[in-house]
C-alpha positions in Angstrom: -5.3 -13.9 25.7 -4.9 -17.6 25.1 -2.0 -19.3 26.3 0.5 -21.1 23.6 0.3 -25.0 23.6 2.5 -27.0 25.5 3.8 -30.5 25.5 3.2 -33.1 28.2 6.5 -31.9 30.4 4.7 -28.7 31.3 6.8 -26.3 28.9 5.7 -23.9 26.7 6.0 -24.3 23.0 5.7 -21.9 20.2 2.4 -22.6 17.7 5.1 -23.5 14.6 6.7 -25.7 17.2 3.6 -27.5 17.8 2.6 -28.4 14.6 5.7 -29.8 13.9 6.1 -31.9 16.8 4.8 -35.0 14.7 8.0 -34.8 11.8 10.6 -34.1 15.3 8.8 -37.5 17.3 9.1 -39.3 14.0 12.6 -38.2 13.0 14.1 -38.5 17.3 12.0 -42.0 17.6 11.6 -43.7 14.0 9.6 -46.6 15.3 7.1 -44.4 17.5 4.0 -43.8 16.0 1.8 -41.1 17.4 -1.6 -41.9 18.9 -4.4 -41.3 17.4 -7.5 -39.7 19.0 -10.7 -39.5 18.4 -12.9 -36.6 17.4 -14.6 -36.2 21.0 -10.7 -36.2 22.8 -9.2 -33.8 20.3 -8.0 -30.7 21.1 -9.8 -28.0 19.1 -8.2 -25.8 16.6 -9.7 -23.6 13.9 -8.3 -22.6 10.7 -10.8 -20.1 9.3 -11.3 -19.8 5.5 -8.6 -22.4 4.4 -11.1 -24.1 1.9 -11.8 -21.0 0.3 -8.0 -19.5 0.4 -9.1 -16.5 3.0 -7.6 -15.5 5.7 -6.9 -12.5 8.1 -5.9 -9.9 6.4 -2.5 -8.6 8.7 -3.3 -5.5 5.8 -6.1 -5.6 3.6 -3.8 -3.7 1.0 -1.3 -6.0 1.0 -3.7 -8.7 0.3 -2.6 -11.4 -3.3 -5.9 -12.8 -4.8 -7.7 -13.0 -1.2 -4.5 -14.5 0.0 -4.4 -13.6 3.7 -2.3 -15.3 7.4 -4.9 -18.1 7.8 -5.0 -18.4 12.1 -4.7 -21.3 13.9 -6.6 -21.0 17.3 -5.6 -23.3 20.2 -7.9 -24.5 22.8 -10.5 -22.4 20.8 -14.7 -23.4 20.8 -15.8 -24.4 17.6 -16.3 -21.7 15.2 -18.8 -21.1 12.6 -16.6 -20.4 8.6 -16.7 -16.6 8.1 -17.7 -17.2 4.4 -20.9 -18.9 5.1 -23.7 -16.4 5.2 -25.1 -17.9 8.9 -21.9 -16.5 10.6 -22.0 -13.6 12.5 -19.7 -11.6 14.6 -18.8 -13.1 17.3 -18.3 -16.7 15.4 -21.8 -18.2 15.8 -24.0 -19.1 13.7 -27.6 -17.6 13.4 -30.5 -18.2 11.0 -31.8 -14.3 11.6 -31.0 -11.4 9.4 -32.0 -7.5 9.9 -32.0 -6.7 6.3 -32.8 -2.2 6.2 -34.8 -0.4 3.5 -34.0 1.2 0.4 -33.3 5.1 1.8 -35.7 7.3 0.6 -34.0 10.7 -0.1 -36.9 12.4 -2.4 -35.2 15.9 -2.7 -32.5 14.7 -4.2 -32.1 13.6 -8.1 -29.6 11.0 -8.6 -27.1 12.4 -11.5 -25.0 8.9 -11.7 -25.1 5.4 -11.0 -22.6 2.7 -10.1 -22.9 -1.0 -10.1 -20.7 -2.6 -7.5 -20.4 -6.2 -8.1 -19.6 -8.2 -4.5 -18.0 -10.8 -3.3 -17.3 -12.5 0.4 -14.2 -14.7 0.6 -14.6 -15.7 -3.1 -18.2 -16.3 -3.4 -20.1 -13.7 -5.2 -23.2 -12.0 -3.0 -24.3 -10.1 -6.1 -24.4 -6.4 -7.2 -25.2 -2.9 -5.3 -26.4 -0.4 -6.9 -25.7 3.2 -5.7 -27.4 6.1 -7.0 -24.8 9.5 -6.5 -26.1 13.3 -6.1 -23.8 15.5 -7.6 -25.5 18.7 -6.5 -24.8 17.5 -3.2 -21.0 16.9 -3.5 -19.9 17.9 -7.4 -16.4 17.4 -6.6 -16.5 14.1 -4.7 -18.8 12.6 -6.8 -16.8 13.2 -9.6 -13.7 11.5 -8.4 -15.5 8.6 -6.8 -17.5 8.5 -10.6 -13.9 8.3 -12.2 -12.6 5.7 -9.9 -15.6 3.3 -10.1 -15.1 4.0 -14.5 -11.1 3.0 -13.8 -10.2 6.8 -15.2 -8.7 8.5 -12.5 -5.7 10.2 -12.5 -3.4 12.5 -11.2 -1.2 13.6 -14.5 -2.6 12.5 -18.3 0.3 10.5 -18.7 -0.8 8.0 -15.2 -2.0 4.6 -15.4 -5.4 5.3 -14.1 -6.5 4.1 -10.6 -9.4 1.7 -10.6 -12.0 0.5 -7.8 -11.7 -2.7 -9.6 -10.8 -6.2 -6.9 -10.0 -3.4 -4.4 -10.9 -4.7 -0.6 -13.0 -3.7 2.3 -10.4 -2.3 5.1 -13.1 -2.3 8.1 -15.9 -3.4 9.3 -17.7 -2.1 12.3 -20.7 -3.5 13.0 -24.0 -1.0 12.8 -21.5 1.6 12.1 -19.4 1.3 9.4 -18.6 -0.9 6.2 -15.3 0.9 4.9 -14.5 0.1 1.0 -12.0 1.5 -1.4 -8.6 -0.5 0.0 -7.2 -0.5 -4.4 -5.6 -3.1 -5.7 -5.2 -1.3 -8.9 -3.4 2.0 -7.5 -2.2 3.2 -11.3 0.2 6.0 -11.5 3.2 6.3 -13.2 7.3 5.1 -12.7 9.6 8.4 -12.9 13.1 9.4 -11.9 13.0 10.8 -8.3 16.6 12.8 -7.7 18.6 11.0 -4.9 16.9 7.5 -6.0 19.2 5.1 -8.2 16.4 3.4 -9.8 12.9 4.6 -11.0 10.1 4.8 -8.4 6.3 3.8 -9.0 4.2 6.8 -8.1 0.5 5.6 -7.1 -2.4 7.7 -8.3 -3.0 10.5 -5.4 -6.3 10.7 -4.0 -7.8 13.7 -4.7 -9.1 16.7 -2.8 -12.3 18.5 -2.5 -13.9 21.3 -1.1 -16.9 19.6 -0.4 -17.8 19.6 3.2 -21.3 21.0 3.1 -24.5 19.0 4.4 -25.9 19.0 0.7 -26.7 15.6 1.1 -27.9 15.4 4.6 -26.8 13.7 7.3 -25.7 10.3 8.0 -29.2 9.4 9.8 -30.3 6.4 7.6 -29.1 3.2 6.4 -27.8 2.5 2.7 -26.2 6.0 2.8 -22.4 6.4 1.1 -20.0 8.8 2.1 -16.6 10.0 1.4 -14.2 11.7 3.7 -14.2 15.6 4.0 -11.6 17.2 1.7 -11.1 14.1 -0.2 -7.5 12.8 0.4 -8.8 9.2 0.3 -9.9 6.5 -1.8 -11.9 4.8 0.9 -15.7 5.3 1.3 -18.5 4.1 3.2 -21.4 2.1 3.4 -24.4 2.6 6.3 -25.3 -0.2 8.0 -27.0 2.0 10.1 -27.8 5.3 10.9 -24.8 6.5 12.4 -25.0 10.9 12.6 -21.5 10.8 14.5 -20.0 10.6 11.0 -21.3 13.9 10.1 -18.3 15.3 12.1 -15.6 13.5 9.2 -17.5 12.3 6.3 -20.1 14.1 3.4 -22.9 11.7 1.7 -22.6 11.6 -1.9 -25.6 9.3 -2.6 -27.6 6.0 -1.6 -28.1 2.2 -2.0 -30.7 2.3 -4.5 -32.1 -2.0 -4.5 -32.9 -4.1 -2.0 -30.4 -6.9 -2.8 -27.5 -4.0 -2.8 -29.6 -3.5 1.3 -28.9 -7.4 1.5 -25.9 -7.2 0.9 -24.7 -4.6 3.1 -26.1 -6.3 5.7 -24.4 -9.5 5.0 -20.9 -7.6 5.1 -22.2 -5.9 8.3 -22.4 -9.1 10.2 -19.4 -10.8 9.4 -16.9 -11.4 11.6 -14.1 -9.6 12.1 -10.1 -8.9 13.4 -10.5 -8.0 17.3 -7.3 -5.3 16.5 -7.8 -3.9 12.9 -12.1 -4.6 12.3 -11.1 -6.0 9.4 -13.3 -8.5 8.1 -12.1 -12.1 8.4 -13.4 -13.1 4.7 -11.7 -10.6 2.5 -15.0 -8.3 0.9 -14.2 -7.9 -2.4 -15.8 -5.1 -5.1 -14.9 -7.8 -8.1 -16.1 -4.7 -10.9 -17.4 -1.7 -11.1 -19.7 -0.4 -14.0 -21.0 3.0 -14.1 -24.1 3.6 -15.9 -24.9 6.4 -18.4 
C-alpha cells in the first residue's frame, strides 16, 4: 500500500489536502510564491484517462457517459494511458500482441448473429461479430437475441432493456472479459404498497433451463457464454480456453471474424482495478445490431 503524501514537517496529509496546499500557502503567505521544479525533481503522480474523460469505475453500473473517479497516484512510476492500445496489465507498454483464431465449431449451425460495435475509453476498436447456436441453448440465446435487438422484457407494457452503451464489469486476464453491465435497464414505474411515491422496476433478467453441454465446453478462445439458469444480463467473452467455466456458465455461440478476435484481445490486456478487475478504460458495447 502506498503511503499518503506528507509535507516537509514530517506529518501526514490527506491526498485532497495535498493538492490544495498551493491555494492554503497562497491565501496564509500572500507574497510567497511556490517553487517551481523541474521535470527531472518532480514528484510523480498519475492521473489515468483524464484526457479522454475515463476513469476507475468504483461501479461500472453506476458509470455517466464513461464518467468514472479518475486516481491520483503518489510516488507512483510512470504509467503507460490505459486507452492507448500499447498498454497492458500491469501499466507498461509493449509493442507485442497474442491475437487467437476464429473458433472453429463445425457441428454446429449458427441460427443468429449479432454485431457488437466496441469501444475503449471512448475510442472505437471496431465491431465483433458473434455467431449464436440456438440448438445448443434455445432459451438463452433467445434472451441474449432480444437484448442485443433492445426488445426484452419482463411484462408487454415494460420499457425494453437494451445491450445498447452498457459496460464491461470485469476483466480477467486469459480468463474472462465479462460484458452486459446495462445502461438502458428498461422496465416500468408502478405503485408498490407501503411506498409513497412510484418505484422504477428494471427489466428482470430472465431464467432458463439451459444447462446442458450442447455447445461444448469452454476449451477455446472467442467462445460466449451466459450463466446457468439465466438470472443475469452479463455474458462472456474467451480470451482463452478457460474449461473451469464449465462448472457456472453454457456457450451459446462464437466470435465469428478476426477483427472481433483483435478485439478481444485488446480488452484482455488492458489494465485493470487490483480490487474489482474492472478495467481501467471503461469497455463500452456503443450498439448492437442483430442480423436477419
Amino acid at each position: 500500500m502506498r503511503s499518503p503524501p506528507m509535507c516537509e514537517s514530517g506529518v501526514l496529509i490527506s491526498r485532497r489536502s495535498a493538492m490544495l496546499l498551493p491555494a492554503l500557502v497562497a491565501t496564509l503567505h500572500p507574497g510567497r510564491v511556490l517553487p517551481v521544479l523541474a521535470a527531472s525533481e518532480r514528484v510523480t503522480a498519475q492521473s489515468v484517462g483524464i484526457a479522454q474523460n475515463v476513469g476507475v469505475l468504483a461501479d461500472p453500473r453506476s458509470f455517466v457517459d464513461g464518467d468514472g473517479i479518475q486516481p491520483l497516484i503518489w510516488g507512483a512510476r510512470a504509467r503507460c494511458d490505459p486507452t492507448d492500445a500499447a498498454c497492458k496489465q500491469g501499466g507498461v507498454a509493449t509493442n507485442t500482441a497474442d491475437v487467437q483464431p476464429v473458433p472453429s465449431r463445425s457441428l454446429l449451425v449458427v441460427s443468429d448473429r449479432v454485431l457488437l460495435e466496441i469501444s475503449v475509453g471512448g475510442e472505437k476498436l471496431g465491431v465483433v461479430e458473434l455467431g449464436l447456436w440456438r440448438s445448443a441453448a434455445p432459451q438463452a440465446v433467445n434472451a441474449f437475441v432480444k437484448l442485443c435487438a433492445g426488445q426484452l422484457r419482463t411484462n408487454p407494457d415494460d420499457e425494453p432493456a437494451s445491450l445498447e452503451r452498457s459496460v464491461a464489469t470485469r476483466v480477467l486476464k486469459d480468463r474472462a472479459v465479462v460484458l452486459g453491465a446495462l445502461k438502458n435497464q428498461g422496465g416500468s414505474t408502478v405503485l408498490i404498497p407501503g411506498k409513497t411515491k412510484p418505484q422504477r422496476v428494471p427489466v428482470t433478467p430472465p431464467t432458463t433451463s439451459d444447462d446442458t453441454i450442447s455447445g461444448g465446453s469452454h476449451d477455446a478462445a472467442g467462445l460466449i457464454s451466459v450463466r446457468k439458469g439465466g438470472g443475469s444480463f452479463e455474458f462472456t467473452l474467451l480470451p482463452r480456453s478457460n474449461v473451469a467455466l464449465d462448472k457456472e456458465n453454457v456457450v451459446i455461440g462464437q466470435v465469428l471474424n478476426a477483427d472481433g478476435m483483435a478485439i478481444l484481445e485488446r480488452i484482455n490486456t488492458l489494465p485493470t482495478d487490483n480490487y474489482r478487475s474492472a478495467p481501467l478504460a471503461t469497455v463500452k458495447v456503443e450498439r448492437a445490431t442483430v442480423l436477419s
